[in-house]
C-alpha positions in Angstrom: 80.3 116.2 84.4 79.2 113.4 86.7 78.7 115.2 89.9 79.9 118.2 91.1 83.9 117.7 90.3 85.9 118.2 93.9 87.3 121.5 93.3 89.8 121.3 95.9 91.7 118.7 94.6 92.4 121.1 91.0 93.1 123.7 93.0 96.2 121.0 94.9 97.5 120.5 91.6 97.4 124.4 90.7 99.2 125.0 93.8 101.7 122.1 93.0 102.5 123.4 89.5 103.2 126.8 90.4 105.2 126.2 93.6 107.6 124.0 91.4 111.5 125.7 91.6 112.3 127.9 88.8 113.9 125.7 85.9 117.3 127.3 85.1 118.7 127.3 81.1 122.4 126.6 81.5 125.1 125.5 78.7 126.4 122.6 78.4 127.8 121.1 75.4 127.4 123.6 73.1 123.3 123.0 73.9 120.7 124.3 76.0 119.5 121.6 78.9 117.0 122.8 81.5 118.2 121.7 85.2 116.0 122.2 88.5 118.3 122.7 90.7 116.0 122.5 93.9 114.2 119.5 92.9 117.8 117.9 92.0 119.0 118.8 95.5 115.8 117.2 97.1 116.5 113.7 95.8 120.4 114.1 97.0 120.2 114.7 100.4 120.8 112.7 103.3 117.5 112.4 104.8 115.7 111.6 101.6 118.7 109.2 100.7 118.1 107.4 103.9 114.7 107.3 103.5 115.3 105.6 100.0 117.8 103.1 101.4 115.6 101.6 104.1 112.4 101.6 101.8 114.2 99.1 99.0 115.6 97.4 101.4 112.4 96.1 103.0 110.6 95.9 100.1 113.1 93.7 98.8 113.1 91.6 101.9 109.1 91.4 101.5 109.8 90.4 98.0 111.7 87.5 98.3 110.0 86.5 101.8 106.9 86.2 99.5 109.2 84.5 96.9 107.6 86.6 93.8 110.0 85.9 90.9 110.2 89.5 90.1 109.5 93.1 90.2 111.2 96.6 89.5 110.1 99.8 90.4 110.6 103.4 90.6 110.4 106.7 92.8 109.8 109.6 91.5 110.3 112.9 93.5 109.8 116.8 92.6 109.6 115.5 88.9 112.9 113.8 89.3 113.5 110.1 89.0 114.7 109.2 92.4 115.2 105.4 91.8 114.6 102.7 89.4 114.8 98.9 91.2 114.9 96.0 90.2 114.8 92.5 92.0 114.7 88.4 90.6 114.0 87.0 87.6 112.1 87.1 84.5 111.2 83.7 84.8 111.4 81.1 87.2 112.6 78.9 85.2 115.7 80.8 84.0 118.3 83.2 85.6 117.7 86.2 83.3 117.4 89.1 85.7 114.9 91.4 85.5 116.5 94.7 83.8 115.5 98.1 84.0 114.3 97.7 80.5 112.3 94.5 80.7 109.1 94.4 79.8 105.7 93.7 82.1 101.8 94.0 81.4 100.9 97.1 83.8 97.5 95.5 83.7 94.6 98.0 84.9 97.5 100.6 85.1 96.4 100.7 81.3 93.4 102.3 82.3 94.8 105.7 83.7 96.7 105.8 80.4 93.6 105.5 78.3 91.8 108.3 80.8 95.4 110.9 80.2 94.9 110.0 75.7 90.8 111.0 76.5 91.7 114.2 78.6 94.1 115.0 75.3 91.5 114.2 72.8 89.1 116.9 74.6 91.5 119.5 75.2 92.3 119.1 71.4 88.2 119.6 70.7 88.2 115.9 69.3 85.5 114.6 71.5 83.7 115.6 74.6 83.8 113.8 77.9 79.3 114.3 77.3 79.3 112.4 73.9 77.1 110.0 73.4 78.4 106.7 73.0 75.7 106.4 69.4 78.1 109.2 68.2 81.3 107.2 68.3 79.9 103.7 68.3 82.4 101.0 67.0 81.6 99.9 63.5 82.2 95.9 64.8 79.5 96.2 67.5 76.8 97.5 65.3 73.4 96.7 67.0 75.2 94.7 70.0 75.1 97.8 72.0 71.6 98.3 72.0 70.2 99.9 75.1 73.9 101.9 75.7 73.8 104.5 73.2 72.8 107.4 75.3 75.9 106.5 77.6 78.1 109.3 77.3 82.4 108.1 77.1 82.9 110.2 81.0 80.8 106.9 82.0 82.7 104.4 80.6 85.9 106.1 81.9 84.8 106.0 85.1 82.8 103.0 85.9 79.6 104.3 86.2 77.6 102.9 83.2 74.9 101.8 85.5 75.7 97.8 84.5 76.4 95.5 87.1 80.1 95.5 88.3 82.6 93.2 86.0 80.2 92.9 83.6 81.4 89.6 81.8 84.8 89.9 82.7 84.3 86.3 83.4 83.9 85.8 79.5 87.2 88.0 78.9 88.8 85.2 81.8 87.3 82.4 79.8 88.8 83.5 76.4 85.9 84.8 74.0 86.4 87.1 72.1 85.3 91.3 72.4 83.2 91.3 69.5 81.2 87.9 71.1 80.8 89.6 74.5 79.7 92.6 73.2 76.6 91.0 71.5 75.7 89.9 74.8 75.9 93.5 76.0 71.9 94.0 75.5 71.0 91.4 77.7 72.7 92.7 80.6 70.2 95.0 82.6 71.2 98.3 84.5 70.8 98.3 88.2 71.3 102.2 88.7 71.2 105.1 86.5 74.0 106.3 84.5 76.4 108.1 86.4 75.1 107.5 89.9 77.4 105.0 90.8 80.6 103.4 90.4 80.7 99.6 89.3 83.9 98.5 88.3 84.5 97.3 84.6 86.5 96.2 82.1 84.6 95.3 78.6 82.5 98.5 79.3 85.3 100.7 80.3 87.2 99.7 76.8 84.2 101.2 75.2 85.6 104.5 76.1 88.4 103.3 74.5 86.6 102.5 71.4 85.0 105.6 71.3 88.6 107.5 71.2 89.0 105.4 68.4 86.5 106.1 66.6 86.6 109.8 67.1 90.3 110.0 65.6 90.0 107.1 63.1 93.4 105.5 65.3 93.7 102.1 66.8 94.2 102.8 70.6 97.7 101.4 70.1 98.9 104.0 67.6 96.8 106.9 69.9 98.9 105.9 72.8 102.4 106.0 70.7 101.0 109.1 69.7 100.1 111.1 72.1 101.8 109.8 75.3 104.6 107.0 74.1 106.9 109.0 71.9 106.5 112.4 73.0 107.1 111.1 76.7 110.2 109.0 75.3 108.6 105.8 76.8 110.0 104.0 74.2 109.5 100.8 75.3 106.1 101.1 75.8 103.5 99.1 73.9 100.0 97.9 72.8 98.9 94.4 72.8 99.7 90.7 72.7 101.9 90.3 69.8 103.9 93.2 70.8 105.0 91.9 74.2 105.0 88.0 73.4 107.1 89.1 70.0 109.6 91.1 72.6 112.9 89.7 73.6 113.4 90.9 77.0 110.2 90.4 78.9 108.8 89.0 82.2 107.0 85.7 82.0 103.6 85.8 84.1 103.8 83.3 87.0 100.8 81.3 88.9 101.0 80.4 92.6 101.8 77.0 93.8 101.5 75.8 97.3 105.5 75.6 96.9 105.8 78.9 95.1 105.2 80.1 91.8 105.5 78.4 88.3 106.1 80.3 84.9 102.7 80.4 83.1 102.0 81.4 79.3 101.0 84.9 78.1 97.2 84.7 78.0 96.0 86.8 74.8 92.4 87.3 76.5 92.7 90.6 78.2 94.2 92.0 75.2 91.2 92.0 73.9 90.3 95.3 75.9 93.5 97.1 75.4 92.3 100.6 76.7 91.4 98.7 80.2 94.6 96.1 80.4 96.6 96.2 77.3 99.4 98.3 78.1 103.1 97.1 78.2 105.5 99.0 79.8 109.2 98.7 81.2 110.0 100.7 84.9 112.1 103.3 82.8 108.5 104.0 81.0 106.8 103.8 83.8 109.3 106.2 85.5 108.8 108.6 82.6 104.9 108.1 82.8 105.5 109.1 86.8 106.6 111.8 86.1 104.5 113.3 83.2 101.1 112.6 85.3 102.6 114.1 88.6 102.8 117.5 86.4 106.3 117.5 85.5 105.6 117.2 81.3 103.4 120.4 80.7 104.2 120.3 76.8 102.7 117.1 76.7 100.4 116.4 79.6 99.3 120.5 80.6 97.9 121.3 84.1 94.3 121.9 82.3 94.2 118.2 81.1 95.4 116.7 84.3 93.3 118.6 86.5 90.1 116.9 84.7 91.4 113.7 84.5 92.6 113.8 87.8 89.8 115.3 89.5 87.5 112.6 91.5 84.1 112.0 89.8 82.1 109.6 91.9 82.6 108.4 95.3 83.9 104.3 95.1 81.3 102.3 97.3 82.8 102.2 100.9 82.8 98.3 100.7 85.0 98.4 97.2 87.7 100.7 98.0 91.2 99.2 97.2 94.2 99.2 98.8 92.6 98.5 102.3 95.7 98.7 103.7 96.2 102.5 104.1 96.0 104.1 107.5 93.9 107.3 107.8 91.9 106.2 104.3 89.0 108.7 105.2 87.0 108.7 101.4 87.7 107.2 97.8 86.7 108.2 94.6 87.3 107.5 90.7 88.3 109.5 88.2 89.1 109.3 84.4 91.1 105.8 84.8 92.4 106.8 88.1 91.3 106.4 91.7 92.1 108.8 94.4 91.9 109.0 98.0 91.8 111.2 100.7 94.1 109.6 103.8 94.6 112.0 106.4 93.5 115.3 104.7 95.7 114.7 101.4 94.8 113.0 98.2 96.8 110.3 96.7 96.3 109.1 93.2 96.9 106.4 91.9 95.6 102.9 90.4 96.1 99.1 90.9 96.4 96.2 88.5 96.3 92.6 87.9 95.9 90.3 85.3 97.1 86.8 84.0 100.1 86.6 86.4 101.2 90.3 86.5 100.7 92.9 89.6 100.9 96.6 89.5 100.7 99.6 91.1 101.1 103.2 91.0 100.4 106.0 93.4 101.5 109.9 94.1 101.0 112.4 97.0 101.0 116.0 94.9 101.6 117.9 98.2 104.4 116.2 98.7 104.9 115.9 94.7 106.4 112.5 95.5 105.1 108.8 94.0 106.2 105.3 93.3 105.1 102.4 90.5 105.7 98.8 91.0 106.0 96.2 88.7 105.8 92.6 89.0 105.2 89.1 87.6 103.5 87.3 89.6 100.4 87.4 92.1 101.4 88.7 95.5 100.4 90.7 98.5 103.8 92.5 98.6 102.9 95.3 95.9 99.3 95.8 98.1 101.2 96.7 101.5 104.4 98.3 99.7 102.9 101.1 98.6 100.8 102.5 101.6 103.9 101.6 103.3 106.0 103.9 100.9 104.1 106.8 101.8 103.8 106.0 105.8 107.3 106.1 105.9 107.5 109.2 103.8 105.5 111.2 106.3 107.3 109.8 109.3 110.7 110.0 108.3 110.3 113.1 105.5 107.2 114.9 105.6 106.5 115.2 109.4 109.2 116.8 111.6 
């Protein structure tokens, strides 16, 4: 791999999944249903009741302080669905609430979901996370990728190519097409080797996506229906443009006005790089998704596959780490699609997202086998200081006696 993978952190997730309460087989209907009775029991009790209470409450105050148009989100504790939220409007312009089902671009969020269908592909023996790019090369880029061949896909996946950071994601903002941009690709030169350092990407980190592609002879839209939509039940989870501009119950993206925010149109550009921001999702997907990454969907998503996606792979420059706004942040890393941190001795995972009008955000503590995902259309600092402020509270009012 990369570097020497933090072992600690698989070992966490080990200790996680065998520490969850004993799933009991009871009958009910004339069917069998699993049931976890203890991790039921933890989402129904007062405290942790409370605690839910007072979090939506100010984070729907912050919401409409901020005036975003709307959001929804969920909680997910002990593999349980704690609460799904929602708040506003799909559209400024109209009084169509946003429903638990409505759809939202999760943005970057689309990247952890392409890092999860490459951790599949390898535990299926379909590719390796050391192939070389020249092995899986997209037939439409042909020589435009001259110079990357020996990139291997766990470079791609996690930013550490050796091209300079965003490289041409102003072209992506400006509208020209993948194929265009990548027959620019040879012209770019590398300012540090391959894997020795993370610069943050989108055209290059679809490459991965490419090469999963290529490797199974699958779009990465019917990969991600494959192997994560319908076995997680996310079924109103999507690929691409048409798919969410073609849906009937959607969130319009939204631009900032120095009176508020006004309804803008569906941009097709990031599209173009569907493994790194093509994903559509609703909250009840996104709940499900929660809930399969924390460890909670072993017949989909085993402990194996999460622990190498999951694990950190290169340090994130001190002077890039996100989400700024966590006390205690001590270290940040990448992994496949996914950053983690270390705040005060723990690791939380998670990843952000923004593009064309929509914020996102997901995160989870697996000590405390607790996360939360937000959703929203519109740009906003409220999704940045909700979610270190989810897990502050946790530990004060939950975690810590």
């Amino acid at each position: 791999m990369l570097s020497k993978r933090i072992t600690v952190f698989g070992m966490l997730l080990g200790i996680v999944s065998l520490f969850m309460s004993v799933d009991i087989m009871v009958a009910e209907g004339g069917s069998m249903v699993v049931r976890s009775v203890e991790r039921r029991a933890a989402v129904t009790n007062e405290p942790f009741r409370s605690f839910l209470s007072g979090y939506e409450k100010a984070l729907r105050q912050q919401l409409e302080q901020e005036g975003v148009p709307g959001a929804a989100w969920a909680i997910v504790k002990d593999g349980v669905v704690a609460a799904i939220g929602t708040y506003g409007v799909k559209s400024s312009e109209a009084d169509d609430a946003v429903t638990p089902g409505t759809l939202f671009r999760i943005a970057s969020l689309s990247k952890g979901v392409t890092g999860v269908i490459a951790g599949q592909l390898v535990d299926a023996g379909l590719i390796d996370w050391s192939s070389p790019f020249c092995a899986y090369a997209p037939r439409q880029a042909g020589h435009a990728v001259e110079g990357l061949e020996t990139l291997e896909l766990q470079h791609f996946l996690t930013h550490t190519t050796g091209l300079p950071r965003h490289t041409y994601s102003n072209l992506l903002n400006m509208g020209r097409p993948y194929s265009n941009i990548l027959s620019l690709l040879p012209l770019v030169k590398p300012v540090h080797p391959p894997g020795s350092f993370h610069n943050y990407q989108n055209v290059l980190f679809n490459l991965g996506a490419d090469m999963l592609r290529e490797s199974t002879g699958q779009t990465f839209g019917a990969l991600a229906e494959e192997w994560l939509f319908s076995p997680l039940g996310m079924y109103r989870a999507s690929v691409g443009y048409a798919a969410f501009v073609e849906d009937r119950d959607k969130a319009m993206p939204h631009r900032r006005l120095a009176e508020g925010y006004a309804t803008a149109a569906v941009e097709p550009n990031f599209y173009e790089v569907p493994g790194a921001a093509g994903v559509n999702a609703s909250i009840i997907d996104m709940a499900k998704w929660l809930v399969a990454v924390s460890g909670h969907r072993p017949g989909v998503l085993p402990e194996r596959v999460l622990s190498d996606v999951l694990c950190p792979a290169i340090p994130i420059p001190a002077a890039r780490i996100m989400h700024r706004n966590w006390t205690g942040l001590q270290a940040g890393y990448y992994a496949m699609g996914w950053r983690v941190f270390e705040i005060d001795d723990q690791w939380i995972v998670g990843h952000s997202g923004y593009v064309n009008g929509f914020r996102a955000e997901i995160a989870f503590l697996p000590e405390e086998d607790i996360g939360i995902v937000i959703l929203t259309n519109a740009p906003n600092q409220t999704v940045g200081n909700a979610v270190p402020f989810f897990f502050d509270l946790y530990k004060e009012q939950i975690a810590e006696p």
